[in-house]
C-alpha positions in Angstrom: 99.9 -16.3 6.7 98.3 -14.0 8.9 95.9 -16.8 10.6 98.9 -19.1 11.9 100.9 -16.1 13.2 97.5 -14.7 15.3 96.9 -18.7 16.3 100.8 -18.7 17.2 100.5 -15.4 19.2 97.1 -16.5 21.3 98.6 -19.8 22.2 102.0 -18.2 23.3 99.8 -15.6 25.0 97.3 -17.8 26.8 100.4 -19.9 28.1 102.1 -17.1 29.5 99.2 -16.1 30.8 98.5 -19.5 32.6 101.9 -19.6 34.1 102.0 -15.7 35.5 98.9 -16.8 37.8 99.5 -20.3 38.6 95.9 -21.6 38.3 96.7 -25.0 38.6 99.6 -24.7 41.5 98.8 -26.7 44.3 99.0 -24.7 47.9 100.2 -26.4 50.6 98.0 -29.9 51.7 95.5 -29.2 54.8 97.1 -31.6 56.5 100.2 -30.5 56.8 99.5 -27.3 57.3 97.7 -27.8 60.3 99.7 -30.4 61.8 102.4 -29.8 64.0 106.3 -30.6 61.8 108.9 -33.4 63.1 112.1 -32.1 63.4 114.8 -33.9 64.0 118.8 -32.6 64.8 119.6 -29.2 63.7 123.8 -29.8 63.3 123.0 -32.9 60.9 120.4 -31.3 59.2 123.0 -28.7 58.2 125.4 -31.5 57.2 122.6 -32.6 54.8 121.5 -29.7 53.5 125.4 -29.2 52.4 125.5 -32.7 50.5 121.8 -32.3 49.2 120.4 -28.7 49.1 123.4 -26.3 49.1 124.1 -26.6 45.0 120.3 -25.3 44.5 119.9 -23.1 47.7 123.5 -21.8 47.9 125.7 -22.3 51.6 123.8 -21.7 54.4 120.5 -21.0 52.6 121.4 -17.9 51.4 120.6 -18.5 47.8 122.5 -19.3 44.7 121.8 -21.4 41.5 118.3 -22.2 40.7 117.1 -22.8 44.4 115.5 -19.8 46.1 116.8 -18.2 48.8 115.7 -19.6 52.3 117.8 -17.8 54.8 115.9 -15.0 56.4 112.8 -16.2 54.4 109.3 -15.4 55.6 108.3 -19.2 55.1 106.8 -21.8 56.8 108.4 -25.0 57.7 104.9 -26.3 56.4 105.6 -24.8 52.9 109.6 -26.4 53.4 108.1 -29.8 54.4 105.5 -29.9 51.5 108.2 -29.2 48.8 110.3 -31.5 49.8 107.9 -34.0 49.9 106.0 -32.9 46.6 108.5 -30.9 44.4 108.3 -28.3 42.9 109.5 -26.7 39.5 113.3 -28.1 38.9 112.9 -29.6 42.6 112.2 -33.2 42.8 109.7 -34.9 44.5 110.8 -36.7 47.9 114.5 -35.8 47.8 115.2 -36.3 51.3 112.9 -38.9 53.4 112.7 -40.1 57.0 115.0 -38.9 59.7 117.1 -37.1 56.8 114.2 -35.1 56.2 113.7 -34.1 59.9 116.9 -33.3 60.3 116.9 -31.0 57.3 113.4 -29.7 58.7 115.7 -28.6 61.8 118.5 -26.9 60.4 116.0 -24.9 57.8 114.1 -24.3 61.0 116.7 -22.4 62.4 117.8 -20.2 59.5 114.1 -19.0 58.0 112.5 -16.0 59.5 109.1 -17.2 60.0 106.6 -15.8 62.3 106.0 -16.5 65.8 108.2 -18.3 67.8 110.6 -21.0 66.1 108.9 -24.9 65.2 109.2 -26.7 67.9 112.0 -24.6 69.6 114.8 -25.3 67.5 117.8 -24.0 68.8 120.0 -22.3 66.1 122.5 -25.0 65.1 126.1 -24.0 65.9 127.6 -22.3 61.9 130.7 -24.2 61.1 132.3 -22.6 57.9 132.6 -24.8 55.1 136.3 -22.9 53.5 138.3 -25.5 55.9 138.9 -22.4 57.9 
């Protein structure tokens, strides 16, 4: 009885272990890190983001259900870009594309806090408030 429950306990153990450090978590690709991000229009992005990201993320970014929180977030648009594209955790793979992806890209652009000066010099999309206010 005893050599199942010490089997048991290393497998559970190793597992946790493996997840705490995230050995086999990809960073983000060279390429886009080093490459400069397409964005495309900040006021549609938000649009999107609404309809597509805001159940996960919460309104504006600001967190909520099982997306982190990406308003005010010290994060790059190159880690944004690669999540969308590759997933992550609960978040699909490729969930936006194209110019919807740009767009999203934009608004995200303007609401992260991420050094240096803003991607491409995204202006701050106008906030419309989604209460029908």
């Amino acid at each position: 009885m005893a050599v199942p429950l010490l089997l048991f306990a290393g497998v559970v153990g190793a597992t946790v272990l493996l997840a705490v450090l995230h050995l086999a978590q990809p960073g983000v690709p060279k390429a886009v890190a080093g490459s400069a991000i397409a964005l495309g229009d900040a006021y549609r992005g938000e649009t999107v983001f609404w309809q597509t990201c805001a159940g996960c993320h919460g309104e504006l970014g600001k967190g909520g259900g099982i997306g982190p929180r990406l308003n005010g977030s010290p994060i790059t648009l190159a880690l944004v870009k690669a999540r969308i594209d590759g997933g992550k955790g609960v978040m699909p793979a490729g969930l936006l594309s194209g110019g919807a992806e740009k767009d999203v890209l934009a608004y995200v652009a303007s609401i992260i806090a991420a050094p240096g000066p803003r991607a491409g010099g995204a202006p701050a999309p106008a906030r419309r408030s989604r209460s029908g206010s």
